[in-house]
Backbone as a chain_set.jsonl record, in Angstrom:
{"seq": "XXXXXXXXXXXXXXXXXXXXXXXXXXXXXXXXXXXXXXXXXXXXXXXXXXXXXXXXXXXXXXXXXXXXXXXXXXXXXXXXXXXXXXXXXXXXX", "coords": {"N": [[138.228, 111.956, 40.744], [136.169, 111.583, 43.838], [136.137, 108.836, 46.007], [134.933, 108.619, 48.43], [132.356, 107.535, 50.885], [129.039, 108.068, 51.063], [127.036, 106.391, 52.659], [125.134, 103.994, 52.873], [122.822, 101.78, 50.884], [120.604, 99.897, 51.094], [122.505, 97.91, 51.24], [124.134, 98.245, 49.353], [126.96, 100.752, 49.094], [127.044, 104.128, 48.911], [129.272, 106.17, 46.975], [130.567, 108.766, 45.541], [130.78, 108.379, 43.379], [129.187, 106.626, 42.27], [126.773, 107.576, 42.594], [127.522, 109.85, 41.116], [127.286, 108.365, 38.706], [124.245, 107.764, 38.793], [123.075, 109.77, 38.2], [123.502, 110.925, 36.103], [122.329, 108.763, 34.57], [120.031, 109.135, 34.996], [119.609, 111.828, 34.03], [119.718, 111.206, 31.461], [117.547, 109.992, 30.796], [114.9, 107.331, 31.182], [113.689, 104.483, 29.881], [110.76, 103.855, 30.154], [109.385, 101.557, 29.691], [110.438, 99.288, 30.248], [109.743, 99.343, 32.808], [108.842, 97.598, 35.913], [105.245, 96.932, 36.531], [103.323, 98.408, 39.292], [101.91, 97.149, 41.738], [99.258, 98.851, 43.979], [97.927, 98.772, 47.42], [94.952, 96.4, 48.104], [94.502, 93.271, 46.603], [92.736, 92.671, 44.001], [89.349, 91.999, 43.915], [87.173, 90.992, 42.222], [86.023, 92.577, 38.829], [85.871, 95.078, 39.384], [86.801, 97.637, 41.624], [85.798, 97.152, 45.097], [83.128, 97.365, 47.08], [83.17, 97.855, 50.286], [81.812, 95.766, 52.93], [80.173, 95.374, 55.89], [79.215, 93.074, 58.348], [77.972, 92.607, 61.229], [78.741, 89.841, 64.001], [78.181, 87.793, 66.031], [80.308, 86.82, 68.918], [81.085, 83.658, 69.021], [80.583, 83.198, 66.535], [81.655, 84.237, 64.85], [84.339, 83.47, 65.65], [84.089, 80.739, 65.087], [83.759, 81.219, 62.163], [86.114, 82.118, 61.269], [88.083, 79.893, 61.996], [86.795, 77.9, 60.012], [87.891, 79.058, 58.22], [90.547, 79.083, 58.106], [91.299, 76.203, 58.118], [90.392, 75.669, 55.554], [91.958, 77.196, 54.854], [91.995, 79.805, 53.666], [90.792, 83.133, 53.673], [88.818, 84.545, 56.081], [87.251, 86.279, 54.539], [87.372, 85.828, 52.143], [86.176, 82.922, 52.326], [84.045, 84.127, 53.092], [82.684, 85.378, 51.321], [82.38, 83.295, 48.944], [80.492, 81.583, 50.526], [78.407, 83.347, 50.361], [78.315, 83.662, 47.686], [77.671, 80.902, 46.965], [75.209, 80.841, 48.147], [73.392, 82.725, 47.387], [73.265, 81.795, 44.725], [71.767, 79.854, 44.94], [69.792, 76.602, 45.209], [71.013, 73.666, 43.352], [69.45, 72.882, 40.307]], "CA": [[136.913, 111.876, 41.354], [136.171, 111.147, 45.01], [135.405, 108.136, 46.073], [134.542, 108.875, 49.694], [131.162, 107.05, 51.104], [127.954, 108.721, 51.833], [126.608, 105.808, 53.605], [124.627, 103.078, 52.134], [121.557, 101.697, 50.346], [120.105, 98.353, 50.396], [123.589, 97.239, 51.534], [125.269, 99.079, 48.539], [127.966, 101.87, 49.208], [126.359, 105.339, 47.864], [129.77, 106.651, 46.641], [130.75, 110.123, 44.769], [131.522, 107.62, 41.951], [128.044, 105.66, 42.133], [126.173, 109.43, 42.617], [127.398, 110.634, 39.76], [126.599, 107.561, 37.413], [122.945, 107.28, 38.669], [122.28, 111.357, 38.166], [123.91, 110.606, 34.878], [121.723, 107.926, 33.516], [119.059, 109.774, 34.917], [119.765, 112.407, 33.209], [119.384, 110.71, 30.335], [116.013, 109.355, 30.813], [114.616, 106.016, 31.725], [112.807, 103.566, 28.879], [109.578, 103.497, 31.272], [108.719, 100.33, 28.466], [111.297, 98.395, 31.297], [109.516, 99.43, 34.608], [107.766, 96.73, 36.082], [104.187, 98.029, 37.006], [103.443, 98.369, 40.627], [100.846, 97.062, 42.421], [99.708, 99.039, 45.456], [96.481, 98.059, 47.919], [94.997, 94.802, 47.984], [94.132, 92.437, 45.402], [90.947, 93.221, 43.744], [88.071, 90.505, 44.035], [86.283, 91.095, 40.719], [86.356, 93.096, 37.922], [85.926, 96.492, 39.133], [86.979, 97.968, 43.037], [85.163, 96.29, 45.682], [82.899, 98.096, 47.948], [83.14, 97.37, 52.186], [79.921, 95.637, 53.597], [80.217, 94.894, 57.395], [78.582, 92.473, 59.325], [78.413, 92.079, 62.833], [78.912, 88.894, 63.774], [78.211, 87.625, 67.393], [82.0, 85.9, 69.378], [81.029, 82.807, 68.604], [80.155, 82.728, 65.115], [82.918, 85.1, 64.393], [84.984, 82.195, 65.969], [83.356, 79.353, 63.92], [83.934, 81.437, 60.498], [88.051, 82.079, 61.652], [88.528, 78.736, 62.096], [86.735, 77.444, 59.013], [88.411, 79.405, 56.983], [92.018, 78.89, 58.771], [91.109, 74.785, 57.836], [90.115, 75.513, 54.27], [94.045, 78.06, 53.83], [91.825, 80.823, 53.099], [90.962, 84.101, 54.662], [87.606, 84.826, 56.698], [86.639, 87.469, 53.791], [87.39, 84.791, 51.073], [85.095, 82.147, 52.44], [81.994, 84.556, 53.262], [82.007, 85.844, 49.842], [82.129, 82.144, 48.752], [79.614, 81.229, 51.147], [77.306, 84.265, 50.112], [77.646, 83.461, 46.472], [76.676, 79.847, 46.707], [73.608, 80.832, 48.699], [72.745, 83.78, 45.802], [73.171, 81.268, 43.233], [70.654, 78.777, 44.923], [70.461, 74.867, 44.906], [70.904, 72.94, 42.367], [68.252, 72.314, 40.361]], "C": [[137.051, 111.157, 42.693], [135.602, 109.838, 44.941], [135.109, 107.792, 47.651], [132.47, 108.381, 49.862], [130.131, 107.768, 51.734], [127.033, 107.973, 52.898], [125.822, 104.51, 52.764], [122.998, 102.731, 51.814], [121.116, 100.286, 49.925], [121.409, 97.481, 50.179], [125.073, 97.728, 50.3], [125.955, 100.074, 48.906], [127.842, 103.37, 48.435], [127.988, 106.649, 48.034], [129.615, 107.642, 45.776], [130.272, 109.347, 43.048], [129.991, 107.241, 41.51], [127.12, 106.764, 41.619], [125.937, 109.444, 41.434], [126.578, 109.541, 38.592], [125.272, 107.558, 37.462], [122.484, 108.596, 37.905], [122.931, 110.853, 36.436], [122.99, 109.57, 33.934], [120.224, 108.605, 33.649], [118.384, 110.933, 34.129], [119.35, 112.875, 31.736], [118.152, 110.323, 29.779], [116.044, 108.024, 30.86], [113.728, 105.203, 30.039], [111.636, 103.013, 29.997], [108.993, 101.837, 30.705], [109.427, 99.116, 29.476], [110.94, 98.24, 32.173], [108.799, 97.965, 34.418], [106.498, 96.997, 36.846], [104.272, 97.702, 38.671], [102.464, 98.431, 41.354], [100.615, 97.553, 44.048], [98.194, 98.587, 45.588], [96.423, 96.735, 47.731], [94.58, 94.416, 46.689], [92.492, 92.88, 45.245], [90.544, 91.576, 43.686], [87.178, 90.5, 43.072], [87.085, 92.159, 39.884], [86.61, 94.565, 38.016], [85.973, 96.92, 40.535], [85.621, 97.735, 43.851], [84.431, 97.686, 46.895], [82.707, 97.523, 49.705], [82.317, 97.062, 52.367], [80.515, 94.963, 55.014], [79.18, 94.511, 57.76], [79.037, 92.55, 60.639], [77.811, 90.788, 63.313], [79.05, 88.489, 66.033], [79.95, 86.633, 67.813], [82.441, 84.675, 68.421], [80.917, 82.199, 67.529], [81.247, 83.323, 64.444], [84.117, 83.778, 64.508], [84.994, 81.06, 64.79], [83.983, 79.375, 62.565], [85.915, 81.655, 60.179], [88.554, 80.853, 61.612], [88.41, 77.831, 60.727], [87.692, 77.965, 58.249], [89.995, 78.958, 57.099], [91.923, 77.557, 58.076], [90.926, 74.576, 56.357], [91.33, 76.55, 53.749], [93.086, 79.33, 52.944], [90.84, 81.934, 53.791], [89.534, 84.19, 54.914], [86.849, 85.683, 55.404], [86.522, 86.707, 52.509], [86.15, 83.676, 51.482], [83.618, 82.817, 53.164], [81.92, 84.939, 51.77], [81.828, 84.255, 49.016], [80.757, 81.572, 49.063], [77.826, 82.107, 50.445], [76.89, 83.897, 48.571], [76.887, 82.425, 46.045], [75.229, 79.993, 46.878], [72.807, 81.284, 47.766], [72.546, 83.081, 44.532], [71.913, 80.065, 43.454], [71.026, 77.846, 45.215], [70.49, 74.662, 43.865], [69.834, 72.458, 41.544], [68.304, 70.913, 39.361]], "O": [[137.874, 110.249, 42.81], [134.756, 109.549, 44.095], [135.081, 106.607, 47.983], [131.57, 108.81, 49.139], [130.274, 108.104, 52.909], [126.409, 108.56, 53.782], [126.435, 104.276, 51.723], [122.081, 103.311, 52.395], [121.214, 99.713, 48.84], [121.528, 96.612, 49.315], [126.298, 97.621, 50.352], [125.026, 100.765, 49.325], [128.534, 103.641, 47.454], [128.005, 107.619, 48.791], [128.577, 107.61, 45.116], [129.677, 109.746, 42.047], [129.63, 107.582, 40.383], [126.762, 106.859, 40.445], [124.929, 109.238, 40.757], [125.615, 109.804, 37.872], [124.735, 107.377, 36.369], [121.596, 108.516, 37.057], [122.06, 110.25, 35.81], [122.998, 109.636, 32.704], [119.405, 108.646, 32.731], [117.228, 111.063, 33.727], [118.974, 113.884, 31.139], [117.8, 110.324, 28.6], [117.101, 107.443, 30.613], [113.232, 106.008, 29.252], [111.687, 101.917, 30.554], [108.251, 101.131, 31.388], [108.898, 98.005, 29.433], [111.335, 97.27, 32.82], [108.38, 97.383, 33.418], [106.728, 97.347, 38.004], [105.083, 96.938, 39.195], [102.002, 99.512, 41.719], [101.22, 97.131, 45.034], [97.422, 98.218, 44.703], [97.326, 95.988, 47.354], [94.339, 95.218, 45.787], [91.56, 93.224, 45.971], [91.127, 90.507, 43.509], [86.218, 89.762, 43.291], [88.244, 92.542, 40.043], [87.253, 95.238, 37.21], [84.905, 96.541, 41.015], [84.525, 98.055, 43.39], [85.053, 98.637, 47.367], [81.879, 96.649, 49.962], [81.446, 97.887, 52.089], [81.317, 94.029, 54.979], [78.163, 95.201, 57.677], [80.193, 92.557, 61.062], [76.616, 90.547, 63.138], [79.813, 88.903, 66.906], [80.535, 85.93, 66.99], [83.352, 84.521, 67.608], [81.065, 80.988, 67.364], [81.702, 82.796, 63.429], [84.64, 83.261, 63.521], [85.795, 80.744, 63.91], [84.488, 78.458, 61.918], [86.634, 81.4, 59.213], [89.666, 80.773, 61.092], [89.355, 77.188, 60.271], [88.363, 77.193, 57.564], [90.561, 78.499, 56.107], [92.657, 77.65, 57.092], [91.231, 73.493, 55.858], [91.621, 76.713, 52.565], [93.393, 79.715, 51.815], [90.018, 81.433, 54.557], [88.855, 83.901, 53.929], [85.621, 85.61, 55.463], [85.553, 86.957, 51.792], [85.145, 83.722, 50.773], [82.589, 82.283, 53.577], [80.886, 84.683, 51.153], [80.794, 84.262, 48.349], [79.984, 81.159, 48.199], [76.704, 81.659, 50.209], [75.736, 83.811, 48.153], [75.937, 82.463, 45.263], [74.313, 79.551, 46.185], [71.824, 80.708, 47.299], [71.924, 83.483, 43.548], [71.283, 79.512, 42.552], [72.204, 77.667, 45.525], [69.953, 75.495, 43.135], [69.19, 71.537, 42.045], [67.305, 70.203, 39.241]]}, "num_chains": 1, "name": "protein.A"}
């Protein structure tokens, strides 16, 4: 068997030799019970996919809410929904 290089993969050497073993286990089939799942998109924010609401937001206030949030280590979209829920939930009574 050859062991002449096709070029590489993630710094590995995708030999004749290598080839054959992967098509070979493949072959065989995978135990999917092993994958590890695979999160694509962003993180969800509740329980069930989030729908887009845009504000427009004058320079300055846009400013204001970038900064807060930069000072509190969490993202402009994280501290309005914060902000929005306290308000929705009221004061204290």
């Amino acid at each position: 068997m050859s062991k002449s290089c096709r070029g590489t993969s993630g710094g590995d050497e995708l030999t004749d030799e290598l080839i054959e073993r992967l098509a070979s286990e493949a072959e065989q089939g995978y135990d999917t019970t092993q994958l590890r799942p695979r999160r694509r998109g962003r993180p969800a924010v509740g329980s069930v996919p989030a729908d887009v609401f845009y504000v427009w937001l004058d320079p300055d206030f846009q400013e204001a809410l970038v900064t807060a949030a930069s000072d509190a280590g969490i993202s402009p979209s994280e501290l309005t929904r914060r902000a929005l829920r306290a308000y929705l939930q009221g004061p204290p009574e």
